[in-house]
C-alpha positions in Angstrom: 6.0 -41.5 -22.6 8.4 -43.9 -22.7 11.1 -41.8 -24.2 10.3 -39.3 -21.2 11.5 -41.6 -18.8 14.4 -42.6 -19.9 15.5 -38.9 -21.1 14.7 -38.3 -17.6 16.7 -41.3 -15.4 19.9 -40.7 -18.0 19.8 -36.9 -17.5 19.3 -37.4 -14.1 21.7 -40.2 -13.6 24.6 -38.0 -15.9 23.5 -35.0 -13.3 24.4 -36.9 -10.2 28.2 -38.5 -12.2 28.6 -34.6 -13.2 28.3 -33.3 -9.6 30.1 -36.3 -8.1 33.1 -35.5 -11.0 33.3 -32.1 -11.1 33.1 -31.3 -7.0 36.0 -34.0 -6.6 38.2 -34.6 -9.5 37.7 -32.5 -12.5 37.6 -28.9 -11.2 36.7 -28.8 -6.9 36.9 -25.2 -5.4 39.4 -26.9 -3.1 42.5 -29.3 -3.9 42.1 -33.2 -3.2 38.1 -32.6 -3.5 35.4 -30.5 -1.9 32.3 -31.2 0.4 30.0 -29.6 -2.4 29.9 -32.9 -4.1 27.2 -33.6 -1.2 24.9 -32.1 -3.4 24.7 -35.0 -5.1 23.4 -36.8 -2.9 20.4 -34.7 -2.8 19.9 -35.6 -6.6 19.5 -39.6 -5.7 16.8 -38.7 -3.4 14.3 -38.8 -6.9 16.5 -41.6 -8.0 14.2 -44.5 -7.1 10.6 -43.2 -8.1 12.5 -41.8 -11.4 13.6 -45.2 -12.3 10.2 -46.9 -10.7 8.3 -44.3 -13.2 6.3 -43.1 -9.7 4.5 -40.1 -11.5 4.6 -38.0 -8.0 8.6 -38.4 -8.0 8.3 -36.7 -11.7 6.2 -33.8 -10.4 8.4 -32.9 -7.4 11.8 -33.9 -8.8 10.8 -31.2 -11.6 11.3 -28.1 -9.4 13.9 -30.1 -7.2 16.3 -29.9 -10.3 16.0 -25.7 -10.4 18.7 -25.1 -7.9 21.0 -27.2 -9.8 20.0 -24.7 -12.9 20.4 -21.5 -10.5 23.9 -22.7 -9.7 25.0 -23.9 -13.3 24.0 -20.5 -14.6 25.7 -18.7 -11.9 29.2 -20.6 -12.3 29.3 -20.4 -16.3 28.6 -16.4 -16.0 31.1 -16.1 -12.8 33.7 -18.5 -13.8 36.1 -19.4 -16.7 38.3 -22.9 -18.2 36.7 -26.2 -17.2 34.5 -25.1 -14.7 32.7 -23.1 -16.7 32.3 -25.8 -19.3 30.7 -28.1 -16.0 28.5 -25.5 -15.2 27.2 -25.2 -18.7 26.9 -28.9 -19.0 24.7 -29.0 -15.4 22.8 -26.3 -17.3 21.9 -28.7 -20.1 21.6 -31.4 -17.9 19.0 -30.2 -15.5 17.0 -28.3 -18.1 16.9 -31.9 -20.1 15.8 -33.0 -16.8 13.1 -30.8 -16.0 11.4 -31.1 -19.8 11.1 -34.9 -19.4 10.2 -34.7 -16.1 7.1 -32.3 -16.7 6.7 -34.0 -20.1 6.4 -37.2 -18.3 4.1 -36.1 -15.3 1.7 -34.6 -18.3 1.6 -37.6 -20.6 0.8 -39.9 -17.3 -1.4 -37.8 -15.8 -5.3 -39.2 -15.4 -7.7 -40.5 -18.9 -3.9 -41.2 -20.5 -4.0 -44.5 -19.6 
């Protein structure tokens, strides 16, 4: 359980950097930056009661995360170059995500402890 966690809080953490990165340095759909790094601001909602190990925040945060696959998926198949290689390291990211997540809900659920 424990390594659930923390695959979960360092996948979730390297999401949020990734977004943050790609959206205003390393490849933004506009020069000098672009407002689609809000989006990760929506990934530090979870942030608290990922860290706190709030078994609720696992459950929802799980299918929270799927929109970031969605768009990963849809960038590496539309796009080419570096953003591309973001979007098929957002795909890894949030999938990593999402299997400690659910493994973590499941191992904390009720009688495991």
């Amino acid at each position: 359980m424990r390594a659930c966690k923390l695959g979960a809080s360092v996948s979730l953490i390297a999401l949020i950097a990734l977004c943050l990165a790609w959206e205003l340095w390393l490849a933004p759909l506009r020069p000098g930056g672009s407002w689609l790094a809000l989006k990760a601001l929506l990934l530090a909602l979870p942030l608290g009661g990922i860290l706190a190990g709030r078994r609720y925040t696992y459950q929802w945060s799980s299918l929270f995360v799927l929109p970031y696959f969605a768009e990963g998926a849809t960038r590496a198949w539309a796009e080419r170059g570096t953003p591309q290689a973001l979007a098929i390291a957002e795909i890894a990211l949030s999938l990593a995500f999402f299997a400690c997540a659910v493994a973590y809900a499941r191992l904390s659920g009720r009688g495991s402890g």
